[in-house]
Kinemage of the C-alpha trace (Angstrom):
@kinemage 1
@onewidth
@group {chain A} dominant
@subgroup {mainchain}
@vectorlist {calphas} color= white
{ca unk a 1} P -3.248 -0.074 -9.004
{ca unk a 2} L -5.122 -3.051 -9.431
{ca unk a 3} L -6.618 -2.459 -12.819
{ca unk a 4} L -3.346 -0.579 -14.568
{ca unk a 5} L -1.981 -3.476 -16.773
{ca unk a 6} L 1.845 -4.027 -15.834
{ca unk a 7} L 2.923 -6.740 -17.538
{ca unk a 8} L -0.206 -8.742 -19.402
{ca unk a 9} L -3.293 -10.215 -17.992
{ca unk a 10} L -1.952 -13.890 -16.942
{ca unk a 11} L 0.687 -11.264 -14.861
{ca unk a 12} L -1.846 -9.055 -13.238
{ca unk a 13} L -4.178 -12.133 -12.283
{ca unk a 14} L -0.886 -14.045 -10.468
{ca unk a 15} L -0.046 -11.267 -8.730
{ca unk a 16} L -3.179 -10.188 -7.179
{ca unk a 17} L -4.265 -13.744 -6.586
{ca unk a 18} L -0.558 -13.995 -4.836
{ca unk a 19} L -1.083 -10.820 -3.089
{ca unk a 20} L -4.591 -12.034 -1.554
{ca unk a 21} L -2.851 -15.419 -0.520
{ca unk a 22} L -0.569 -13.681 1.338
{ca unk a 23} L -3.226 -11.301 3.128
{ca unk a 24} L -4.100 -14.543 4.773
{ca unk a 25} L -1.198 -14.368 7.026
{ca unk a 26} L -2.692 -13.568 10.229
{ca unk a 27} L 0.322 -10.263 10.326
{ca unk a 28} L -0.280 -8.868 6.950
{ca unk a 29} L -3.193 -6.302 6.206
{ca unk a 30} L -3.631 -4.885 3.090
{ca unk a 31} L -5.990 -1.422 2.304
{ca unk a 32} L -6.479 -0.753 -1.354
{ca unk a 33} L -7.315 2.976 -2.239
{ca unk a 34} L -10.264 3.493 -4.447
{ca unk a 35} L -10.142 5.585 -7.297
{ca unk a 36} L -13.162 7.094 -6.214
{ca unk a 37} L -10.529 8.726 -3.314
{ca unk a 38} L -9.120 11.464 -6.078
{ca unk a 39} L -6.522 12.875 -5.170
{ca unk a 40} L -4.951 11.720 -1.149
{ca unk a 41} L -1.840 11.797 0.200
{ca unk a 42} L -0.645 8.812 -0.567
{ca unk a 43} L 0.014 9.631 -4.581
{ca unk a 44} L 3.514 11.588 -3.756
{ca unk a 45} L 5.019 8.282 -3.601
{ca unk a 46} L 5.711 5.184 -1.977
{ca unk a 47} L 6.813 5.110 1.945
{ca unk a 48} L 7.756 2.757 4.843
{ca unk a 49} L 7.194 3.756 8.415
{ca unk a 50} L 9.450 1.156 10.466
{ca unk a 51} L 9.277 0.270 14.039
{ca unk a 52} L 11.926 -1.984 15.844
{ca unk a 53} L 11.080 -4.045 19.018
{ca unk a 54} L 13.032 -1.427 21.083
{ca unk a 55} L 10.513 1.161 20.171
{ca unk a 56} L 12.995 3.231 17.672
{ca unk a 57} L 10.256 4.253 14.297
{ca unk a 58} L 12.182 5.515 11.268
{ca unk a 59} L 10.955 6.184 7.875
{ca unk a 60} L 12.366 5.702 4.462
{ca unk a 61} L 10.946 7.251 1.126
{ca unk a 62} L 10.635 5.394 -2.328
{ca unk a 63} L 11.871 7.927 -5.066
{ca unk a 64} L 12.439 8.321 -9.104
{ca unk a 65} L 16.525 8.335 -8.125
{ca unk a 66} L 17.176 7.070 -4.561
{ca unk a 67} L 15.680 5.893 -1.578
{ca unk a 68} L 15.611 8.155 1.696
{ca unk a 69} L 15.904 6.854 5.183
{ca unk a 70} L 14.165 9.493 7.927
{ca unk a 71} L 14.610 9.385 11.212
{ca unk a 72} L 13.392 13.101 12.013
{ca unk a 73} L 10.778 13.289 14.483
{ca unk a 74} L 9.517 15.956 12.644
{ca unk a 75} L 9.304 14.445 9.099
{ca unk a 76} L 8.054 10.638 11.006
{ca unk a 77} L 5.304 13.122 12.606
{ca unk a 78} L 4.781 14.247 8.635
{ca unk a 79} L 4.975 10.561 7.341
{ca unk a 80} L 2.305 9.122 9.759
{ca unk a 81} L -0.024 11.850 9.588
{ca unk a 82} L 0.000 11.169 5.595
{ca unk a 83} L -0.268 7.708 6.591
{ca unk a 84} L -3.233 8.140 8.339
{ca unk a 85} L -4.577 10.247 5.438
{ca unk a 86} L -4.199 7.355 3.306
{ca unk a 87} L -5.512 4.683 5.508
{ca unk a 88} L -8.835 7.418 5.545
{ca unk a 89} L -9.388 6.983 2.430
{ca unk a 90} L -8.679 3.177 2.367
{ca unk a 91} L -11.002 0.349 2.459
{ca unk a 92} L -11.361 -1.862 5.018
{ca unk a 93} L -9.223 -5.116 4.767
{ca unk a 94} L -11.884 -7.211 4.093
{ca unk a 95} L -13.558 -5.104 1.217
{ca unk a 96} L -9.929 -4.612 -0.083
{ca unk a 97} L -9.589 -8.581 -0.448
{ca unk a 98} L -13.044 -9.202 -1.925
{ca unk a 99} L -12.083 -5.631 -4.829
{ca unk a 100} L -8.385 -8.035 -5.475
{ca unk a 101} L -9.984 -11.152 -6.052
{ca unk a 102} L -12.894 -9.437 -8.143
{ca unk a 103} L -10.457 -7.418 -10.101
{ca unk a 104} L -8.369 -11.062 -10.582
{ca unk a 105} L -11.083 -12.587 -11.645
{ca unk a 106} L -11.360 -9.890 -14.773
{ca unk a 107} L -7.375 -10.708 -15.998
{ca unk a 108} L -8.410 -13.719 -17.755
């Protein structure tokens, strides 16, 4: 969340000005989820889909008590379709940089 306060306004402004500095990197995308979206699939919790360069894709889960590695085909089918729910409701890269350096502009 861009606009949730976590840890003052000088915080919030470093991070997302960090955060679009790093977007730079020609291997780094980031998609920022309006709250306009409601409710998506994204908001059960944080997730990692993996791949390694011999084509093996696991996933791991970001929970309250633990973290969960998956390596299911079954539950990485389940993981990128809620992926690709997120990424719907996404904007694009570019509109997701110009909404982080607005919002950064705002924790002054």
């Amino acid at each position: 969340m861009v606009r949730r306060c976590v840890g003052g306004a000088e915080v919030m402004r470093e991070q997302l000005v960090s955060l679009a500095e790093t977007a730079r990197l020609p291997h780094v995308r980031v998609h920022v989820v309006p709250l306009s979206a409601g409710a998506y699939g994204g908001l059960s919790g944080p997730f990692v889909i993996a791949s390694s360069a011999d084509n093996r894709t696991a996933g791991y889960l970001d929970t309250l008590l633990h973290g969960q590695v998956v390596s299911d085909p079954g539950d990485l089918v389940a993981l990128t379709a809620a992926w690709e729910n997120v990424r719907g409701e996404a904007l694009s890269h570019r509109q997701s940089m110009e909404l982080i350096r607005e919002v950064a502009e705002t924790w002054i």
